[in-house]
C-alpha positions in Angstrom: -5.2 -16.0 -53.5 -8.2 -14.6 -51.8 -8.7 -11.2 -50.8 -9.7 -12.4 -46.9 -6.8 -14.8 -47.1 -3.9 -12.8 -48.6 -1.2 -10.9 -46.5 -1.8 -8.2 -48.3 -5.0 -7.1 -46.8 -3.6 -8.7 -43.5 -1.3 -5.9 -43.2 -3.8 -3.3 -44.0 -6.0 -4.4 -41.3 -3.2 -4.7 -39.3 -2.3 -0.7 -40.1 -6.3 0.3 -39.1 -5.6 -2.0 -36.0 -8.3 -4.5 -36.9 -5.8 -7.4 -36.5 -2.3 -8.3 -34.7 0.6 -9.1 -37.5 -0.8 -12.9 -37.3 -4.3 -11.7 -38.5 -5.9 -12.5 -34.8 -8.9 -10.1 -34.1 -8.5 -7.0 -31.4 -9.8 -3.6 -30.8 -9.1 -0.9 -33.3 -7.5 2.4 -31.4 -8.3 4.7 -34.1 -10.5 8.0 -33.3 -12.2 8.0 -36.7 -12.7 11.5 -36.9 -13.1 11.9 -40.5 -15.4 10.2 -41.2 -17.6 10.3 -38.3 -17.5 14.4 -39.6 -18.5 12.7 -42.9 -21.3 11.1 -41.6 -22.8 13.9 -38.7 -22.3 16.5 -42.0 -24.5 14.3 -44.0 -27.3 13.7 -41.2 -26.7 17.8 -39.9 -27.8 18.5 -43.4 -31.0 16.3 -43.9 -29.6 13.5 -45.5 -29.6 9.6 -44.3 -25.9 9.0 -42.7 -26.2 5.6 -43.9 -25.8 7.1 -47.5 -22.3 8.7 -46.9 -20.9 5.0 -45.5 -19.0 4.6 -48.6 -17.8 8.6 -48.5 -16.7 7.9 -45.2 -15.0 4.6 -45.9 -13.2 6.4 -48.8 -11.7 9.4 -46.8 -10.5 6.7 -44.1 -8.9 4.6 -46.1 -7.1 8.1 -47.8 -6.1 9.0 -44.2 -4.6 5.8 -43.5 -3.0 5.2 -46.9 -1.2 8.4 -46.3 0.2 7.0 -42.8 1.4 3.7 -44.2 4.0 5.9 -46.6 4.6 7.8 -43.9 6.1 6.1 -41.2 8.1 4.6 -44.4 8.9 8.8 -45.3 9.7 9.3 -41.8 11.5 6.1 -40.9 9.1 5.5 -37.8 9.0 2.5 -36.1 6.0 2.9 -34.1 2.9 3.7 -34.5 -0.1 3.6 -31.8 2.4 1.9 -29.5 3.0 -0.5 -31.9 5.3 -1.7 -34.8 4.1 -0.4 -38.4 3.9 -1.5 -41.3 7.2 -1.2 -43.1 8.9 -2.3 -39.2 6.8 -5.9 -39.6 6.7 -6.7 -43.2 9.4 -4.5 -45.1 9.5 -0.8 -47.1 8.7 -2.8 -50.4 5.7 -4.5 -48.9 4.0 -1.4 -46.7 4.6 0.6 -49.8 2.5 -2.3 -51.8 -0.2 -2.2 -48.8 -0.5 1.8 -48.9 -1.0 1.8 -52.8 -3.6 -1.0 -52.5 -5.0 0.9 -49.4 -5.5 4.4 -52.1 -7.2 2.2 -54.7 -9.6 0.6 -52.1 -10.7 4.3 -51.1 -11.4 5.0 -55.1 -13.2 1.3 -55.4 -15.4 2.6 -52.1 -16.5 5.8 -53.2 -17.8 4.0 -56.1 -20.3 2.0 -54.4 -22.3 5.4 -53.8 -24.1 3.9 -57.0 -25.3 1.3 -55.2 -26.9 4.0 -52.4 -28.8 5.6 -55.3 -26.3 8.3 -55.4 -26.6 9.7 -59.3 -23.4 9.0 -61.5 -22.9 12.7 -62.0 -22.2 13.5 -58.2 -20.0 9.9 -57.7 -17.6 11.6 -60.4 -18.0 15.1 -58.4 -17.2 13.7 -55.3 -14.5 11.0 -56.6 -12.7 14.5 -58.6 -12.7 15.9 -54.9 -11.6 12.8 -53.4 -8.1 12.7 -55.6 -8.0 16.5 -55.3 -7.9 16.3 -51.6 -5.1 13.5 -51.9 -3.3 15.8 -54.1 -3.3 18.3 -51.5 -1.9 15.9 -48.7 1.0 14.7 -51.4 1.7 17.9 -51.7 1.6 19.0 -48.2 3.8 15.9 -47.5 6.2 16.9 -50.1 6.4 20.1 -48.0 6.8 18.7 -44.9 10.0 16.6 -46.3 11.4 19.4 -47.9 10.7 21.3 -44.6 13.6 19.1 -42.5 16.1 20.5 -44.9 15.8 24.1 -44.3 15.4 26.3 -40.7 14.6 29.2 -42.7 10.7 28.4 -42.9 8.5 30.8 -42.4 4.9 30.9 -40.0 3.1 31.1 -43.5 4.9 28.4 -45.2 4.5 26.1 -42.3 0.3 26.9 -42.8 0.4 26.4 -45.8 1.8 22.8 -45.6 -0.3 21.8 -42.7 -3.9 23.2 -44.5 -2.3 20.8 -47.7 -1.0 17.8 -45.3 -4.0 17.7 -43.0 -6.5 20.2 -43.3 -7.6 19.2 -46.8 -8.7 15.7 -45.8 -11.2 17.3 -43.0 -12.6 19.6 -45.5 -12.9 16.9 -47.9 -14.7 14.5 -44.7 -17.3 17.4 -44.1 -17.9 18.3 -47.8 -18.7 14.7 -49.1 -21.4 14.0 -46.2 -22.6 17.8 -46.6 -22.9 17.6 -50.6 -24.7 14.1 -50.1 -27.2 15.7 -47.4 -29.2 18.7 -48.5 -26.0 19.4 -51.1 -27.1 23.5 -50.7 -24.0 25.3 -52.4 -23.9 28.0 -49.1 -24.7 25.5 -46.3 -21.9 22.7 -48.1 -19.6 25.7 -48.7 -19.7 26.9 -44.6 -19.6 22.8 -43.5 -16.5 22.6 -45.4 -14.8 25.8 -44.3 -16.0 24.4 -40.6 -14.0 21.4 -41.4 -10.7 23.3 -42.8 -10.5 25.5 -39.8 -10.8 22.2 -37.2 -8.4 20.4 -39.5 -6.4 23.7 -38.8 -6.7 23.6 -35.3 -6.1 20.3 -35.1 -3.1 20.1 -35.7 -1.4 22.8 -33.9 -3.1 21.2 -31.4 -1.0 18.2 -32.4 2.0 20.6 -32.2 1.8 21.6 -29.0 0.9 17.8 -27.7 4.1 16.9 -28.9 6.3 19.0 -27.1 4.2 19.8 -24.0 1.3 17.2 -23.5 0.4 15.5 -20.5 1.7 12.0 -19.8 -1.9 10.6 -20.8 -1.6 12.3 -24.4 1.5 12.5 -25.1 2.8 10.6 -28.5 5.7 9.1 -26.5 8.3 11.0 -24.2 8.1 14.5 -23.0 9.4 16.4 -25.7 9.5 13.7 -28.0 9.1 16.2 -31.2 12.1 18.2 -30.3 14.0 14.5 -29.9 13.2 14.0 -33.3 14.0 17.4 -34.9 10.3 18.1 -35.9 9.7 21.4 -37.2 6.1 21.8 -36.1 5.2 25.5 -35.2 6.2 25.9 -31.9 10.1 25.2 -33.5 9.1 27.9 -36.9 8.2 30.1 -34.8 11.4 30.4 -32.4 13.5 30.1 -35.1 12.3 33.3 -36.5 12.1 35.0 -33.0 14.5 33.9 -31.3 17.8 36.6 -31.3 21.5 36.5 -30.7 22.6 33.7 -28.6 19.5 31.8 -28.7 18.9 31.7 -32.1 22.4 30.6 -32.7 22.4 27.7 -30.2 19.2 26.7 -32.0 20.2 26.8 -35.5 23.3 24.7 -33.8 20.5 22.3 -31.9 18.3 21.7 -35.3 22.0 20.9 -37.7 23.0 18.0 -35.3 23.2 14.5 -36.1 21.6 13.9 -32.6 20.3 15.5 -30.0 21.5 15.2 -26.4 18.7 15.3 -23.2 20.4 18.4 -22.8 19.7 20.0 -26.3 16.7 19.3 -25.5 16.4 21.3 -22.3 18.0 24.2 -23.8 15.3 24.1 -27.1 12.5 23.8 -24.6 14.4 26.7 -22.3 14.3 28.9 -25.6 10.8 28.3 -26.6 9.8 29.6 -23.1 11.7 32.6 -23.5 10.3 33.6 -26.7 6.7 32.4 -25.9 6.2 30.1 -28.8 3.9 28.0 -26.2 1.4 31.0 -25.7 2.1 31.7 -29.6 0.8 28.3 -31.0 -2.1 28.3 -28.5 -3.0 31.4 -29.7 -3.2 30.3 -33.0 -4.9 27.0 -32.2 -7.6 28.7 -30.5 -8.4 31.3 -33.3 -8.8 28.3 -36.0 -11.1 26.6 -33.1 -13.0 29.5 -33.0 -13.1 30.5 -36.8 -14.6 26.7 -37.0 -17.2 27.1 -34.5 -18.3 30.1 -36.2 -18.6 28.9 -39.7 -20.5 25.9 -37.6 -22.9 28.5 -36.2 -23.5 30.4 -39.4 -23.9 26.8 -41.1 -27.0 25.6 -38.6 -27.9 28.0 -35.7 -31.0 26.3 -35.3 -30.1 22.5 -35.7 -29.9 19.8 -33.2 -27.0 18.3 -35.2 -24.8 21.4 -34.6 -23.7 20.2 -31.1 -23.1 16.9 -32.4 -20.5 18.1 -34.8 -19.1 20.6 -32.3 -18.5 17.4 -29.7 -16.7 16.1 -32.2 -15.1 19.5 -32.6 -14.3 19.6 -28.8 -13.0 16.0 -28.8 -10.2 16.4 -31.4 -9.5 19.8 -29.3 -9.3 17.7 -26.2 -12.1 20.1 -24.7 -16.1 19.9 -23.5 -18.8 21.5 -25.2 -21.0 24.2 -23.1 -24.7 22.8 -22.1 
């Protein structure tokens, strides 16, 4: 069967939100983040964006591979306000799509060649591409073994979101900085710039989930403590909290299900022990570590407010004139 005509890539265009689940065209609702970074790194650093498509093809595809095995992972029916995957064709099936969706990114990155991208840095930036998605299996591995325990610590929580989703913004920023001027200092701050946003991004994500505005918001108010989520705001209280209110949260977080009331009280405790002001806190200090490493990178280029729009976009802020 063809590769246009097959289910198979149906469903992965289906995932990007190319297609409804009977192939018909519609708007895709993705940000592309990743690699738009990809591509403003490569043009920030005197290179031609249209060079880095293939990069930026590749860390997309990575992304979105990842989030086909993870809806499956987390049992999620929904995902941009509409059924995944694994809800429309079957586990077996998304699990087939996600797999083919990895070797597709691999295939992309390949076709650097064809850009007149030596040999030498298509093996240097594939090793980086599968490094990267070793990083977010690892990360995800975390983040699984995470739901098991409420002993986890701040640390241990950073250390699986810089794996999970930090990695893959590095990577983004790295692949169109290397393919740009490819100067070991100015590729080296770009890709710290991108860690530090990943970073921030998603305790940014964090904090959307339990408090974001009806516009943002994933789902419901709260809908991460519905779900039992361990994102920061959750690590942190556990650890804070004392006495009576850590107990009723340990009690909360071991329960089959959680009641609207649960809920009040975990949102009740998180105000009491700040983990709102805590998480912002730490949201803002990875924004601004990025924004720094941005500066340092080019103070004197025109492409520097393009990437920090970008920045400011993910943060869900504007960028000073």
């Amino acid at each position: 069967m063809g590769e246009s005509t097959s289910p198979l890539y149906t469903m992965m265009r289906y995932h990007l939100g190319w297609v409804d689940a009977s192939g018909g065209a519609q708007p895709s609702p993705g940000k592309m983040s990743r690699p738009t970074l990809c591509l403003l790194a490569c043009e920030a650093t005197g290179g031609d964006w249209r060079t880095a498509l293939p990069a930026a093809a590749a860390v997309e595809l990575i992304h979105n591979f990842s989030l086909i095995h993870d809806d499956i992972q987390d049992q999620s029916w929904e995902r941009r306000r509409r059924p995944t995957v694994w809800k429309v064709w079957g586990e077996a099936q998304a699990i087939n799509a996600g797999d083919a969706m990895y070797v597709l990114a691999q295939l992309a990155l390949f076709k650097l060649s064809e850009k007149g991208i030596p040999p030498s840095k298509v093996i240097l930036l594939s090793t980086r591409l599968n490094e990267a998605s070793l990083q977010l299996c690892e990360g995800q591995y975390l983040d699984i073994e995470f739901e098991k325990h409420l002993d986890i610590t701040v640390d241990q929580y950073l250390d699986m979101i810089e794996k999970k989703t930090a990695a893959l913004f590095a990577a983004s920023v790295y692949f169109g900085a290397t393919l740009g001027a490819g100067r070991q200092n100015l590729v080296s701050l770009l890709t710290s710039f991108g860690r530090n946003l990943g970073m921030a991004y998603q305790v940014q994500n964090d904090l959307q989930g339990i408090w974001g505005e009806e516009e943002d918001r994933k789902a419901a108010p709260y809908t991460d403590i519905r779900s039992k989520k361990k994102t920061l705001p959750i690590v942190y209280a556990l650890h804070t909290a004392k006495g009576e209110e850590r107990q009723a949260l340990l009690d909360i977080y071991l329960r089959q299900r959680i009641t609207t009331a649960n809920v009040a009280r975990v949102v009740r405790i998180l105000e009491e022990v700040n983990a709102r002001a805590f998480a912002e806190r730490m949201r803002d200090d990875f924004y601004g570590k990025c924004l720094k490493d941005l500066d340092r990178a080019l103070p004197r280029s025109p492409a520097k407010r393009q990437l920090a729009e970008v920045a400011a976009y993910l943060m869900g802020k504007g960028v000073d004139s």
